[in-house]
C-alpha positions in Angstrom: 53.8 -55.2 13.8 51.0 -51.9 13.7 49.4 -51.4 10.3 47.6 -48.6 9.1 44.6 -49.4 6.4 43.3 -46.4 4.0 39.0 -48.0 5.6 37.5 -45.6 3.1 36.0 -48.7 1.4 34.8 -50.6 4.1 33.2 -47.3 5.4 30.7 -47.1 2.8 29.6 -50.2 4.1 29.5 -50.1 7.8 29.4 -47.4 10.5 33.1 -45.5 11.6 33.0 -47.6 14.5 32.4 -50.7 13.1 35.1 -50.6 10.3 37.8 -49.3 13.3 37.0 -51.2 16.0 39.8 -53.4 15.7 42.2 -50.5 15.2 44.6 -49.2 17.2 44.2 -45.1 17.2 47.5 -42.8 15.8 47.2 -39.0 17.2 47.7 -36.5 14.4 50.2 -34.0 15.3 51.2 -30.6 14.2 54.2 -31.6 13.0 52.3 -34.5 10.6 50.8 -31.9 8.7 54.2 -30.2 8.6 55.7 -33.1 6.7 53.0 -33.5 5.1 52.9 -30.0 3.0 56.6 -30.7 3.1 56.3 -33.8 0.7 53.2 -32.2 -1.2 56.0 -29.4 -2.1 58.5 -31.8 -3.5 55.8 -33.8 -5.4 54.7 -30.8 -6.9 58.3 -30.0 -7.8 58.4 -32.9 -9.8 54.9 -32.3 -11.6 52.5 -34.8 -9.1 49.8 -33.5 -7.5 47.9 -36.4 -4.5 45.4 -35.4 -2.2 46.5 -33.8 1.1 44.1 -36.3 3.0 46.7 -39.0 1.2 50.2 -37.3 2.3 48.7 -36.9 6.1 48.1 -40.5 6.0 51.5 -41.7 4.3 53.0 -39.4 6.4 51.6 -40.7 9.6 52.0 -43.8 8.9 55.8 -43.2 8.3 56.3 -41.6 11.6 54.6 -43.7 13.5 56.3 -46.7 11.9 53.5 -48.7 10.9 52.9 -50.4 8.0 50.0 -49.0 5.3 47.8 -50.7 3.5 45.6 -49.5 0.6 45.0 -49.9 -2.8 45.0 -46.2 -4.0 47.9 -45.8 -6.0 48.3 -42.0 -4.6 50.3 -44.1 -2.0 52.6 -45.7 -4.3 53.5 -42.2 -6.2 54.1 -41.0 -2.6 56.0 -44.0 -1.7 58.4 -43.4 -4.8 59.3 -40.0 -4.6 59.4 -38.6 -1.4 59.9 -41.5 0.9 
């Protein structure tokens, strides 16, 4: 199983390639941050604004069919009501 962590924590703490080192890389596309404004649209639609840097992560994560974990609850609104 591929999971995808939200490392803005652990950067604080350690160089970029430190806290990734054990990660495998996902190329954003195009198309990512075509689903991505996609979803922001909808959210908006029903009154929830989340960071775009949030929705291209969900939505990556989605398409590449990995798991995300994180602990910003951005995720969960995502999660709820567009995925």
């Amino acid at each position: 199983m591929s999971v995808l962590i939200d490392t803005s924590a652990w950067i604080e703490k350690r160089t970029l390639d430190e806290a990734l080192s054990f990660a495998q890389r996902i190329e954003v596309m195009t198309k990512h941050w075509d689903l991505a404004a996609g979803y922001a649209t909808k959210l908006r639609a029903k009154g929830v604004t989340v960071p775009a840097s949030d929705l291209l992560i969900a939505t990556v994560a989605v398409e590449a069919g990995v798991v995300l974990i994180a602990r910003d609850q951005h995720f969960v609104m995502i999660r709820d009501r567009v995925l």
